[in-house]
C-alpha positions in Angstrom: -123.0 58.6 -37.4 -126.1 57.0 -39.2 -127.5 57.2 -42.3 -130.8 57.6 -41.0 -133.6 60.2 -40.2 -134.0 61.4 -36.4 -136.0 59.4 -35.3 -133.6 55.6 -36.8 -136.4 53.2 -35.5 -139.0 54.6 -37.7 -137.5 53.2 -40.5 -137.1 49.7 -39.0 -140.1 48.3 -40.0 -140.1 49.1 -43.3 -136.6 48.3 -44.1 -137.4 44.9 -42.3 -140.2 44.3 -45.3 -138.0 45.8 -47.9 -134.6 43.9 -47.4 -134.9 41.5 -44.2 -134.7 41.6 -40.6 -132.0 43.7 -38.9 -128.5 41.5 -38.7 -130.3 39.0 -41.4 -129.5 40.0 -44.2 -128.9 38.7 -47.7 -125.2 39.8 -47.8 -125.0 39.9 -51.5 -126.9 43.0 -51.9 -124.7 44.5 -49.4 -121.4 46.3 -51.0 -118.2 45.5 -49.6 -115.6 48.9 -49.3 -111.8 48.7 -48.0 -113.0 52.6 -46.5 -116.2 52.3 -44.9 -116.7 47.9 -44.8 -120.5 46.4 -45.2 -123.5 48.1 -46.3 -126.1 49.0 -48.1 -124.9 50.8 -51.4 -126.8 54.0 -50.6 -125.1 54.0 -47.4 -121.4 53.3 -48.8 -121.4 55.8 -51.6 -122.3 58.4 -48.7 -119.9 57.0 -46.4 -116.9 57.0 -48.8 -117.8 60.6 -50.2 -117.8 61.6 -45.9 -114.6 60.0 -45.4 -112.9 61.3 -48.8 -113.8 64.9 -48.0 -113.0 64.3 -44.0 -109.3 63.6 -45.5 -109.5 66.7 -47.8 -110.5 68.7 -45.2 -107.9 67.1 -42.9 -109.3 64.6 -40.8 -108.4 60.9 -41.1 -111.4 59.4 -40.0 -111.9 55.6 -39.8 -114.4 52.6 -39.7 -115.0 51.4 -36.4 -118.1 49.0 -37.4 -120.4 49.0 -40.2 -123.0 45.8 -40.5 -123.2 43.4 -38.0 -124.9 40.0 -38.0 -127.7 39.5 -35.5 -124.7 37.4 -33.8 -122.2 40.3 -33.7 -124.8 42.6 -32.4 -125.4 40.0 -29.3 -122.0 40.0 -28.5 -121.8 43.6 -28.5 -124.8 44.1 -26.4 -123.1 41.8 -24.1 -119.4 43.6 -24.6 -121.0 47.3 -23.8 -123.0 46.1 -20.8 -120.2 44.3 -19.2 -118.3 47.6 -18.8 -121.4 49.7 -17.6 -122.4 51.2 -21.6 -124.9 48.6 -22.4 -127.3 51.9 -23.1 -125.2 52.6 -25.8 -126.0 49.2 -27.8 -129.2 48.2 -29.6 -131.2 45.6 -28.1 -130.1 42.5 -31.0 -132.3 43.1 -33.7 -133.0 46.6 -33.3 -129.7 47.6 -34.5 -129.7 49.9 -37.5 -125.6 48.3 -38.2 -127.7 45.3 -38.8 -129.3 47.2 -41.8 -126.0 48.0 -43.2 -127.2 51.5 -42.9 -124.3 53.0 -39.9 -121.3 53.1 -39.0 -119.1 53.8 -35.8 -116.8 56.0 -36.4 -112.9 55.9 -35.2 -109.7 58.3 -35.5 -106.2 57.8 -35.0 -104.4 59.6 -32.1 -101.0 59.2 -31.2 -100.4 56.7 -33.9 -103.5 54.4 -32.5 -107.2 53.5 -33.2 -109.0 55.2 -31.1 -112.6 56.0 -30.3 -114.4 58.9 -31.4 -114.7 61.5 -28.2 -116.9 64.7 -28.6 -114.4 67.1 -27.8 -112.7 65.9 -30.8 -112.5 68.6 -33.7 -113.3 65.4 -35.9 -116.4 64.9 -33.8 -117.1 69.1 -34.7 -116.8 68.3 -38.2 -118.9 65.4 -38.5 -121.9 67.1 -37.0 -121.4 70.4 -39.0 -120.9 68.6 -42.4 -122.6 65.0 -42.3 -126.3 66.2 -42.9 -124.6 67.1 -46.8 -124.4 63.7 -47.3 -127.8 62.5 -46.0 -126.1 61.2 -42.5 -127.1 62.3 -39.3 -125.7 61.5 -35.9 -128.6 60.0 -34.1 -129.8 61.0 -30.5 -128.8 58.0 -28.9 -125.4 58.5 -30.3 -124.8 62.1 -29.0 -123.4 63.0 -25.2 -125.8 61.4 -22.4 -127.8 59.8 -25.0 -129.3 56.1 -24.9 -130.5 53.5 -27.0 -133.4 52.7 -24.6 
């Protein structure tokens, strides 16, 4: 899920002229949260209000990956590609995490970490309720999507 519009690569150019280049920021206006990690304060005031009500409403939703350095997003170019999802990943640089504006999104099943899968009824609930909190679940992001 993204705090973003639809179309997330519109906005990198401006926020690159606003705040810095994607995975280059200056940390310190970044707020750090125990709930939602790194990121932009817009971003973790919606984030924490998403996660608090997910609770409420029953869902124990968890970060999975909130900013990430120009380095970190590298590696995880690298990481996704190795194991046949490097579509998944923004090209380094490109990535809206590295705007401290998104987050990946985890659960817990069976008493684990685990990914978020569509077919989860968390998954449902995050895509009925998210847009109430200015996030959006980009198209890249939903089934078959790409980041190409």
């Amino acid at each position: 899920m993204s705090l973003t519009s639809n179309n997330p690569g519109s906005y990198s150019r401006t926020w690159s002229n606003e705040i810095g280049d994607s995975g280059h920021l200056d940390e310190s206006r970044l707020v750090k949260s125990k709930t939602v990690g790194l990121l932009m304060p817009d971003a973790s005031r919606a984030f924490s209000q998403l996660f608090e009500d997910a609770k409420r409403a029953g869902y124990n939703i968890l970060n999975n990956g909130a900013y990430r350095r120009y380095a970190r997003q590298v590696e995880r170019k690298i990481e996704l590609t190795r194991v046949g999802a490097g579509k998944k990943a923004a090209t380094a640089g490109n990535s809206i995490h590295g705007w401290g504006r998104s987050l990946d999104i985890a659960v817990i099943r069976d008493g684990k970490r685990a990914g978020l899968k569509y077919d989860y009824p968390e998954y449902k609930w995050l895509i009925d309720n998210a847009y109430r909190y200015g996030i959006i679940n980009p198209p890249w992001a939903v089934k078959g999507g790409t980041n190409e």
